[in-house]
C-alpha positions, 0 to 999 in steps of 0.5 A, spaced: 663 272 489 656 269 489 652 272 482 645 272 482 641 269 477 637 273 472 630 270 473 623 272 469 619 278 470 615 277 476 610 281 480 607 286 475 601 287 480 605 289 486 602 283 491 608 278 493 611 280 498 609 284 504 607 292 504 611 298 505 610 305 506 616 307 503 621 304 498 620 298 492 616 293 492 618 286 492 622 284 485 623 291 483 628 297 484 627 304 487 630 311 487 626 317 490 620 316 493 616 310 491 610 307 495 604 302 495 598 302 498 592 299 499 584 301 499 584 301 506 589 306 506 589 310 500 583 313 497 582 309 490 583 302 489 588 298 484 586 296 478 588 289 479 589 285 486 589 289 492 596 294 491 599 298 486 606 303 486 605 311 487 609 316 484 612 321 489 606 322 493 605 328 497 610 331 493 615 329 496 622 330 494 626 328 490 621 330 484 624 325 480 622 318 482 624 312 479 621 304 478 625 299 475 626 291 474 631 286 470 629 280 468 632 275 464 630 275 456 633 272 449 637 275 445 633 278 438 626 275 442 621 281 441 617 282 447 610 286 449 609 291 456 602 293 458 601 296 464 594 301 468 596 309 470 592 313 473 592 320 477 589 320 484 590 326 489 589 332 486 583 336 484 582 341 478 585 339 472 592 335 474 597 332 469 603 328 470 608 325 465 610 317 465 616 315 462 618 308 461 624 306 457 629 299 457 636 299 458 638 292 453 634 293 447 635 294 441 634 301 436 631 304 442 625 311 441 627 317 444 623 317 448 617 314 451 611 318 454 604 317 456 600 324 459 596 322 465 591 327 467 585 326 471 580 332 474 579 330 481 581 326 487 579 319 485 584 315 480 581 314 474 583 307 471 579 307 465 582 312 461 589 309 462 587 300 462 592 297 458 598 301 454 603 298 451 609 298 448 614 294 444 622 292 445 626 287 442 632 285 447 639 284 444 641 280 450 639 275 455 637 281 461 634 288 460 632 293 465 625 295 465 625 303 467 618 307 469 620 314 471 616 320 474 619 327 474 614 333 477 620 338 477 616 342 473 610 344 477 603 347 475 599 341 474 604 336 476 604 338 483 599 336 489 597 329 485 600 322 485 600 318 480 599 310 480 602 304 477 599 297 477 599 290 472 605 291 469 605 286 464 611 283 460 610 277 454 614 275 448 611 280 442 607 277 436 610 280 430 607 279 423 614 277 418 612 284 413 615 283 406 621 287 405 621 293 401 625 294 394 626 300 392 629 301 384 637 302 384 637 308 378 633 314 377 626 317 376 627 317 370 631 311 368 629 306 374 633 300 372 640 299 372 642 297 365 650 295 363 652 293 356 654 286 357 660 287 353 662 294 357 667 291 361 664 293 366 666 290 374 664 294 379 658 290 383 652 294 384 650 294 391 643 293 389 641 293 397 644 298 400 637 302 398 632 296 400 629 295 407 626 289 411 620 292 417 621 286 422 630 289 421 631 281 417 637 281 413 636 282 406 639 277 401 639 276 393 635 268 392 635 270 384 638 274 378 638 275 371 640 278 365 636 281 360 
């Protein structure tokens, strides 16, 4: 048995590797119909180098389309995916729904979607240059998966939608400070025991406070009044 080593995330821009009509570009996955075209043979350019992904063009089927990749990630590291969409093809208003999800990361959205829409026949890259997300790995490789499905028709049909310089980088994220929220009541909000009550039951004086960057909370201080 020889296992492949998961490496980095490469071609985001979809140049390496020589072209193909159908089927997935060099370092990534496809199901249903991915294909990738130049200039010279589809109409718009590509917002970055020569080449770009198309999703279902034509209409062809399956309706739904799938493009995927995974790289290598370090467990807990954040990280930042940005990437160019555009609608191309069609005429009158148009719209199509991108999908992008990451199998391997932690607390992960329901969903994440970006409507593209477009109204005419050439890609329109500046509406759409640089979305981005973030996710945070919870192991040392993650499957990054964009999807497109035009089952739905109407205003999906009869156009394609682009995908181009997908990029992935370790996400920045400033260490917010957690949020302590009183252990009582609003009327009362501290949590007062009389030293002499015999009371021993520990106060769980966490369980209601919060860390936005997810850190565990500890106790570095207490005191007695």
């Amino acid at each position: 048995i020889t296992v492949t080593p998961v490496g980095a995330f490469v071609n985001g821009s979809f140049e390496n590797g020589p072209p193909t009509s159908f089927g997935a570009p060099q370092s990534w996955s496809a199901t249903g119909v991915v294909t990738y075209f130049d200039a010279t043979n589809y109409l718009p350019a590509a917002s970055n180098g020569t080449w770009m992904a198309v999703f279902n063009p034509g209409a062809y089927t399956p309706s739904v389309s799938t493009l995927s990749q995974t790289f290598a990630t370090v467990a807990g590291q954040a990280y930042s995916v940005t990437f160019d969409a555009a609608l191309a093809g069609g005429t009158g208003s148009k719209l199509q729904t991108l999908q992008a999800e990451v199998s391997g990361e932690s607390n992960p959205p329901a969903t994440r979607t970006w409507a593209i829409t477009s109204t005419g026949p050439v890609a329109n890259w500046t509406e759409n240059l640089d979305q981005t997300f973030t996710f945070t790995a919870t192991g040392t490789a993650v499957t990054l998966t964009f999807r497109v499905d035009i089952s739905a028709g109407g205003a999906a049909s009869n156009v394609d939608l682009l995908l181009d310089d997908v990029r992935v980088e370790v996400a920045i994220i400033p260490n917010l400070a957690p949020v302590a929220v009183d252990d009582g009541t609003a009327g009362a909000p501290l949590v007062t025991i009389a030293e002499d009550s015999g009371a021993t039951a520990p106060i769980s004086v966490l369980a209601n406070d919060s860390d936005p960057n997810l850190d565990p909370l500890t106790i570095t201080q207490a005191g007695s009044l």
